[in-house]
C-alpha positions as CSV (number, residue, x, y, z in Angstrom):
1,X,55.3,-7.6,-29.4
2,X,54.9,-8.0,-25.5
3,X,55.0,-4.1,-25.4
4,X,52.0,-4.3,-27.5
5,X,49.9,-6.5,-26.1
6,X,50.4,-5.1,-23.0
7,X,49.3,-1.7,-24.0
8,X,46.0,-3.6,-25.5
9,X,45.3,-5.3,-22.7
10,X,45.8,-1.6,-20.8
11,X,43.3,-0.2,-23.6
12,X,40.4,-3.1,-23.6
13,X,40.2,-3.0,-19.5
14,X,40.2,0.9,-19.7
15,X,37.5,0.5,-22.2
16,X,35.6,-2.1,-19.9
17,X,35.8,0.1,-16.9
18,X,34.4,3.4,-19.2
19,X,31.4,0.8,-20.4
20,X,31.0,-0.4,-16.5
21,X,30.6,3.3,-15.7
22,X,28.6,4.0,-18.2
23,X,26.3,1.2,-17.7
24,X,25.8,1.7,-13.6
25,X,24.9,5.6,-14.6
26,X,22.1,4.7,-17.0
27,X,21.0,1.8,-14.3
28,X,21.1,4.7,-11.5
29,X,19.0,7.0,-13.4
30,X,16.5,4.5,-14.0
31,X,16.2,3.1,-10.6
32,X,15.8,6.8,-9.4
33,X,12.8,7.0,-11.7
34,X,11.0,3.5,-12.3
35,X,12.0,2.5,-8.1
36,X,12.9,5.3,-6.2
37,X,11.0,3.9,-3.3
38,X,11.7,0.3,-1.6
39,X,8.4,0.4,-0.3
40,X,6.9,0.3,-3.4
41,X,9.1,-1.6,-5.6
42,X,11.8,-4.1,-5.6
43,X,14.8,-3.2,-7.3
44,X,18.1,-4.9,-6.2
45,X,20.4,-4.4,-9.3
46,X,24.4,-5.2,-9.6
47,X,26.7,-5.3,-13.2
48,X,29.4,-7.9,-13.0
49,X,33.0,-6.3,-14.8
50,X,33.6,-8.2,-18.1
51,X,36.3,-7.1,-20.3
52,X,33.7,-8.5,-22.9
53,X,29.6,-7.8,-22.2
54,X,28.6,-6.3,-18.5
55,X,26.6,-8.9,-17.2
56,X,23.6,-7.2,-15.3
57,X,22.4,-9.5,-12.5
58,X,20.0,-9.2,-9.4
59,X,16.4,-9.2,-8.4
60,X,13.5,-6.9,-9.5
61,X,9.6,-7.8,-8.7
62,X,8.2,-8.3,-11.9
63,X,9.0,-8.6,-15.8
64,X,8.0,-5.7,-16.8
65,X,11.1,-3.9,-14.7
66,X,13.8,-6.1,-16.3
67,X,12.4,-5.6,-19.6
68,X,12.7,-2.1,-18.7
69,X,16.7,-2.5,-18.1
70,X,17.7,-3.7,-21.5
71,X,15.4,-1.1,-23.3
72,X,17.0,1.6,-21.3
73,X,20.4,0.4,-22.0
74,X,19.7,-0.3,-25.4
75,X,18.5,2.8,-25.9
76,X,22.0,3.8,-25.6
77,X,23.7,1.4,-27.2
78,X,25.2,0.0,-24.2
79,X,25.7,-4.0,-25.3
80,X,24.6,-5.8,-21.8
81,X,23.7,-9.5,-20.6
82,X,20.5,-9.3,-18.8
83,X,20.3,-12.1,-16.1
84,X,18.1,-10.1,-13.8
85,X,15.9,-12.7,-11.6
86,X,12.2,-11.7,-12.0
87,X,10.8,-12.7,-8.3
88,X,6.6,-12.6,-9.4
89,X,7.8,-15.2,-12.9
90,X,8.6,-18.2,-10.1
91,X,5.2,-18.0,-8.5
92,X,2.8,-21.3,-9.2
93,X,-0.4,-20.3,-11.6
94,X,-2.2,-21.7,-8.2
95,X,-0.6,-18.9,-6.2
96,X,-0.6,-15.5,-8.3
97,X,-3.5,-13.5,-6.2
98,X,-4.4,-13.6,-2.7
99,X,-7.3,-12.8,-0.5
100,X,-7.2,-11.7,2.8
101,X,-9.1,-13.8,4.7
102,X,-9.2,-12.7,8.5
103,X,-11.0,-9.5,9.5
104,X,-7.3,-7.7,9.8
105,X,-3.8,-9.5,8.5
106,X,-0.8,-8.0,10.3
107,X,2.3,-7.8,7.1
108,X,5.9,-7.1,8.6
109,X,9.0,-6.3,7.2
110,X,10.5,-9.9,6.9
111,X,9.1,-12.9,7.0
112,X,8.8,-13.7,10.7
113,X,6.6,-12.8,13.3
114,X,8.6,-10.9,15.9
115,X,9.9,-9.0,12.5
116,X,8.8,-5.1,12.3
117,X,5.0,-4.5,11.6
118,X,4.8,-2.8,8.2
119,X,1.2,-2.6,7.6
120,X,-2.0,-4.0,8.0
121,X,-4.4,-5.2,5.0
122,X,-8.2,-6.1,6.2
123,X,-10.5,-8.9,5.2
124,X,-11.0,-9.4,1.1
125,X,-8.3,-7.6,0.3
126,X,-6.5,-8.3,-2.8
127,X,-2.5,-8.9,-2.9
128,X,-0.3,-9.5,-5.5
129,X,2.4,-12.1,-4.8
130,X,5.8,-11.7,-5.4
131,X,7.5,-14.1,-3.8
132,X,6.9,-17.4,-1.8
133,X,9.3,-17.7,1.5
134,X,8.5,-21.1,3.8
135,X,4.9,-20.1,5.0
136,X,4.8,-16.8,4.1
137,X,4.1,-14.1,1.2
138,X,6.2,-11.4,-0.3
139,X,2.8,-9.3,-1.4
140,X,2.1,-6.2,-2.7
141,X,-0.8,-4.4,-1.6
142,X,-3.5,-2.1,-3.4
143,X,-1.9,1.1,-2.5
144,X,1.8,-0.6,-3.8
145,X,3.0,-1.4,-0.2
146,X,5.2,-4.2,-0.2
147,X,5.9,-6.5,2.6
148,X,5.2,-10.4,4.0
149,X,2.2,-11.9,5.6
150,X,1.8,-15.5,6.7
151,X,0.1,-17.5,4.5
152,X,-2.1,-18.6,7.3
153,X,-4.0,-15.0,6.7
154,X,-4.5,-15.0,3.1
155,X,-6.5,-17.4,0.6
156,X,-4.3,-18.3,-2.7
157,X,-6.0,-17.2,-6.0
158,X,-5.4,-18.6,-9.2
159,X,-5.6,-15.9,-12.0
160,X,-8.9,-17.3,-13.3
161,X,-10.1,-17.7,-10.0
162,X,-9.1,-13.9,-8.7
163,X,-11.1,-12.4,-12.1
164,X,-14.3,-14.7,-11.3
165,X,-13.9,-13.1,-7.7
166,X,-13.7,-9.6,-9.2
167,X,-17.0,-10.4,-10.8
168,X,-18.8,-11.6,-7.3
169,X,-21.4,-10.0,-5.7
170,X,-20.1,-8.3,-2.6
171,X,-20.8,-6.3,0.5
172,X,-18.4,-4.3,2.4
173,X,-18.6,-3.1,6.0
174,X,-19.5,0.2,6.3
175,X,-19.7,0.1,10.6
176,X,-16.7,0.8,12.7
177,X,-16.8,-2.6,14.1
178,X,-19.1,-5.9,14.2
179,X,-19.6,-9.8,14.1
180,X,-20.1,-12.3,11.6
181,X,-22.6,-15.1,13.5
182,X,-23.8,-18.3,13.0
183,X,-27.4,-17.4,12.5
184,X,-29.4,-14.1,12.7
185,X,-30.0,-13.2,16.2
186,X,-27.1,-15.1,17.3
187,X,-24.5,-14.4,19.6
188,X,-21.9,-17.2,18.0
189,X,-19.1,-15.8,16.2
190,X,-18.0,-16.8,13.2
191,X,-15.5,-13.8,12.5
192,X,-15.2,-10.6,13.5
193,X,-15.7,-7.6,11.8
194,X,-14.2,-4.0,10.6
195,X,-14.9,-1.1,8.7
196,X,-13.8,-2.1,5.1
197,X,-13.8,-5.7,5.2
198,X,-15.2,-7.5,2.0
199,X,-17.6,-10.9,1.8
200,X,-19.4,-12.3,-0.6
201,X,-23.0,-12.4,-0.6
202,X,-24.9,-15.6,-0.3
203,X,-28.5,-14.6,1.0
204,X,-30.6,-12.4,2.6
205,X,-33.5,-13.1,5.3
206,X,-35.6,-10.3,6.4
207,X,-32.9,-7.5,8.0
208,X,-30.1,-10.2,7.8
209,X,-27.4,-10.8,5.2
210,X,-25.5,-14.0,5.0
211,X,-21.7,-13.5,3.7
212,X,-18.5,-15.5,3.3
213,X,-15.3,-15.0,4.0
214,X,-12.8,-15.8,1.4
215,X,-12.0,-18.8,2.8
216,X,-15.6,-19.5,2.8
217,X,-16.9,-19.3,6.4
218,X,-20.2,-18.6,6.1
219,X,-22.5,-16.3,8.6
220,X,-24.9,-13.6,9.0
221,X,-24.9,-9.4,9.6
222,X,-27.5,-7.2,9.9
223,X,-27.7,-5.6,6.8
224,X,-27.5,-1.8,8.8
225,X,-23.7,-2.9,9.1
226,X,-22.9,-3.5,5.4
227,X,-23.8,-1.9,2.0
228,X,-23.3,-3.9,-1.4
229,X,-19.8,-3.1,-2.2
230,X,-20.9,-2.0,-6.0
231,X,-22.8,0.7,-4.8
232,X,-20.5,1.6,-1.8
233,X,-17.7,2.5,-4.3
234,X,-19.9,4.9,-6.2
235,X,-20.3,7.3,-3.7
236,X,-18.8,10.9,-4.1
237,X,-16.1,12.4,-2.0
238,X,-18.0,13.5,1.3
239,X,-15.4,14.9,4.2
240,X,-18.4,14.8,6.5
241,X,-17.9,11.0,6.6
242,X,-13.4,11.0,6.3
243,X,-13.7,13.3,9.2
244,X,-17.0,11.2,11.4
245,X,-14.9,8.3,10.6
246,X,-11.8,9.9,12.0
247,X,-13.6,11.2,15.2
248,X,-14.8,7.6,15.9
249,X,-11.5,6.3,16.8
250,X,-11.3,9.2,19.1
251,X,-9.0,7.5,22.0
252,X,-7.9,4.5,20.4
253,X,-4.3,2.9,21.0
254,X,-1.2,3.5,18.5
255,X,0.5,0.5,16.9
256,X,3.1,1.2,14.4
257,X,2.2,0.1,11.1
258,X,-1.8,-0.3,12.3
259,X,-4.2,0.4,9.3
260,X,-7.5,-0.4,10.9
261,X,-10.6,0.7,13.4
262,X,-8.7,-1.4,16.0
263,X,-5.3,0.1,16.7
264,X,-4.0,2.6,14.1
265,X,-0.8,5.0,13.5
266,X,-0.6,8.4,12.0
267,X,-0.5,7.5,8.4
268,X,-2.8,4.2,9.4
269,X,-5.4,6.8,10.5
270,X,-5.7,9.2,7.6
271,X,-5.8,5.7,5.3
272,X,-8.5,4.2,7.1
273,X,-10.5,7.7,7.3
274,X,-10.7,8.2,3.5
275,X,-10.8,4.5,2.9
276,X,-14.0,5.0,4.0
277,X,-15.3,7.2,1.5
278,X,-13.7,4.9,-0.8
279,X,-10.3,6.4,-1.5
280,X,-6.9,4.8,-1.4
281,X,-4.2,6.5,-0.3
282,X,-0.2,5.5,0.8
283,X,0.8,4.0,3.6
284,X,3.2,6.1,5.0
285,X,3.5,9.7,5.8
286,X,6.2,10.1,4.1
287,X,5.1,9.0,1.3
288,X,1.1,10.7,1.7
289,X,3.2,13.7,2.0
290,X,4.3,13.6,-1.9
291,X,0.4,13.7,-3.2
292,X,-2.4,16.2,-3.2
293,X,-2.3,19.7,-4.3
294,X,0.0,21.9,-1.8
295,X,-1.3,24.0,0.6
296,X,0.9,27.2,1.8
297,X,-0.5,28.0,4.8
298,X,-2.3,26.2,8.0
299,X,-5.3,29.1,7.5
300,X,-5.9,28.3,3.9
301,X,-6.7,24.8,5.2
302,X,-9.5,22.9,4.7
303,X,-11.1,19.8,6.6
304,X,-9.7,16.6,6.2
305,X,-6.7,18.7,4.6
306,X,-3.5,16.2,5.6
307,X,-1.0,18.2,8.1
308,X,2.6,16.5,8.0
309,X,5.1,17.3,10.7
310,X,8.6,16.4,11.1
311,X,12.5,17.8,11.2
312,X,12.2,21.5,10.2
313,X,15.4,21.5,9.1
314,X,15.8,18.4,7.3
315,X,12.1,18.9,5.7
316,X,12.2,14.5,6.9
317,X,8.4,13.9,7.4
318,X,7.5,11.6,10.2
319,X,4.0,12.3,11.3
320,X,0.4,13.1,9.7
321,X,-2.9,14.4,10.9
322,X,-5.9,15.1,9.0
323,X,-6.9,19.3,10.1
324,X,-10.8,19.7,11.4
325,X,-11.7,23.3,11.4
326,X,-10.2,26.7,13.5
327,X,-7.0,25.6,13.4
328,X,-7.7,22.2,15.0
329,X,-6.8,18.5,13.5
330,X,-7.1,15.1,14.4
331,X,-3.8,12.6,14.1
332,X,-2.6,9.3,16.2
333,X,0.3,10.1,18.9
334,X,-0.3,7.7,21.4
335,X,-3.5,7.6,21.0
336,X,-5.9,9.4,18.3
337,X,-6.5,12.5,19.6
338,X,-7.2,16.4,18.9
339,X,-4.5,19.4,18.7
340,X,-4.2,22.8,17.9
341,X,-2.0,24.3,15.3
342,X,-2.1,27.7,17.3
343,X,0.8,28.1,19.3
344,X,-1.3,29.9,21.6
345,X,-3.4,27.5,22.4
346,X,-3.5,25.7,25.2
347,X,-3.7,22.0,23.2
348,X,-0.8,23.6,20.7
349,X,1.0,20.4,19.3
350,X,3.7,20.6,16.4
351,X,4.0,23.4,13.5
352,X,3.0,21.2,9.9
353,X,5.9,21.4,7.5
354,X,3.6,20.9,4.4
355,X,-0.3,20.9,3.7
356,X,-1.9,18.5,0.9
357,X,-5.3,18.6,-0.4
358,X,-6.8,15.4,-1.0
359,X,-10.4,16.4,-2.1
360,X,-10.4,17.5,-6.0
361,X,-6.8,15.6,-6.7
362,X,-8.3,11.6,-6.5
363,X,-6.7,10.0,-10.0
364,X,-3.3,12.0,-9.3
365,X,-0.2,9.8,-8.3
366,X,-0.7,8.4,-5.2
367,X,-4.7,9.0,-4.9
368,X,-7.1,6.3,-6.2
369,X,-10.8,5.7,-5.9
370,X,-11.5,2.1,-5.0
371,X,-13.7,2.0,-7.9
372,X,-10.7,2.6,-10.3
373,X,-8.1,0.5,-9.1
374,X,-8.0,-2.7,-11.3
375,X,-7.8,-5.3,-8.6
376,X,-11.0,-4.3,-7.3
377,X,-12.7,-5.1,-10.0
378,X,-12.2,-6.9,-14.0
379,X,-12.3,-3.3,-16.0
């Protein structure tokens, strides 16, 4: 009897570590396709051994995700315990949304200040957030960056409140910099401005606007500086204006994970140029570098084309530029400045390891038009 038992026992925890295997496959091949990127998703998933059920445990971002884990493993018949911990279903109805309230909001890695800079998300930006740490914000950002920002830089939103700001008349600002004042004429700051911050409208005078910030400082721009933000998404693809708005930060300093007119990287520059013409794209380069229609060649290319460098041998991309014409481009490295992609010219810098179009391929993975991204506005 002990003879057979024992060769039970042998069989059931054989057949508990097939299952286990079984299980973290199908879990694998999911993460590779629904969260292949941390960036963009969280997805921090571990299967505790049972000699009865696997017991899937961990953390994912939102619902959807874990409901995606039993339907996968239900779909083959794998018989689970889903105690996956869904960060975005603890967040108070008072604190779904958030607005970003200061003229540029710094996000890091973690939630500290001397953490890494991550990226940068400017004034009326809308965030999604996942997660509530002391006084900060685990957020996700319109192009699906994730990282933290202090809640000192944001406004909370309920879900009622972030559609009746979707509906809002607003005005966006079209100038590479400016200055929110106290009354027209004046020289009293009330915030300070970029190119693609977002205010609300609250009246005009003459050549004067007066906007608030979402926090609801109130002030007034000349109305050269902004254009009403429905009509500002409308406008078709023009490379004239991604590349003017390149050339204006001509000389400007380098800050890693910088995404504005003020200090900018690589990928932070090509963002901020075709954010401009009303176009999201990703934050990194790395990431840019998986969009757009591929371009063989550096004399097939055409402006505003993106040029990523990097490890020739690896194919690891680590730097972005956007190309101009004759063989010459525009990209951040130390300071934004212009190369050549002839290595007989005198201002040669790097050989691009890949070319991707960006004009014709907006509403492909990774390329969005303001106008169609669903935080923008209540489609």
């Amino acid at each position: 009897m002990r003879k057979i038992l024992t060769l039970l026992l042998v069989a059931l925890v054989a057949i508990a570590a097939t299952a286990g295997d079984d299980i973290n496959q199908v879990l694998n091949d999911l993460k590779s396709r629904v969260a292949p990127d941390g960036r963009v998703a969280i997805w921090k998933i571990n299967v505790v051994d049972s000699t009865e059920i696997p017991i899937v445990q961990g953390t994912v971002g939102y619902t959807y995700q874990k409901e995606e884990i039993t339907d996968e493993l239900n779909m083959f018949n794998i018989r689970h315990i889903n105690e996956v911990k869904v960060l975005a279903d603890e967040i108070p109805a008072s604190k779904q949304w958030a607005i970003v309230k200061l003229s540029i909001a710094t996000l890091r890695c973690d939630p500290k200040h001397s953490a890494e800079i991550a990226t940068q998300c400017l004034m009326g930006t809308p965030l999604r957030v996942i997660e509530l740490v002391d006084d900060w914000l685990r957020v996700q950002c319109p192009d699906d960056y994730i990282a933290y920002v202090p809640e000192s830089s944001v406004r909370f939103l309920t879900q009622m409140d972030f559609n009746s700001w979707q509906r809002t008349e607003r005005y966006i600002v079209t100038v590479y910099d400016d200055q929110l004042v106290t009354k027209p004429k004046g020289d009293e700051t009330v915030s300070d401005l970029v190119l693609g911050d977002i205010l609300q409208f609250v009246s005009k005078k003459g050549k004067w606007i007066e906007l608030s910030t979402p926090d609801g400082r109130t002030g007034w721009v000349n109305k050269s500086s902004v254009e009403q933000f429905d009509k500002w998404v409308q406008q078709p693809i023009d490379l004239n204006k991604i590349e003017k708005t390149a050339r204006r930060m001509m000389g400007s300093s380098y800050l890693w994970g910088g995404t504005s007119t003020k200090v900018t990287d690589c990928s932070g520059l090509a963002k901020v140029s075709y954010f401009s013409n009303g176009i999201i794209l990703q934050r990194d380069a790395s990431q840019q570098a998986l969009t757009g229609l591929k371009i063989a060649d550096w004399h097939d290319a055409q402006l505003c084309d993106l040029l990523f460098f990097g490890n020739s041998k690896t194919g690891r991309v680590t730097h972005v530029g956007l190309y101009l014409r004759d063989g010459k481009y525009i990209h951040c490295s130390g300071q934004v400045k212009i190369n050549d992609l002839d290595p007989d010219a005198p201002d040669y810098l790097y050989s691009p390891l890949s070319i991707s179009r960006i004009n014709g391929m907006v509403g492909t993975k990774g390329i969005k038009y303001v106008r169609d991204h669903n935080w923008y506005f209540n489609k």
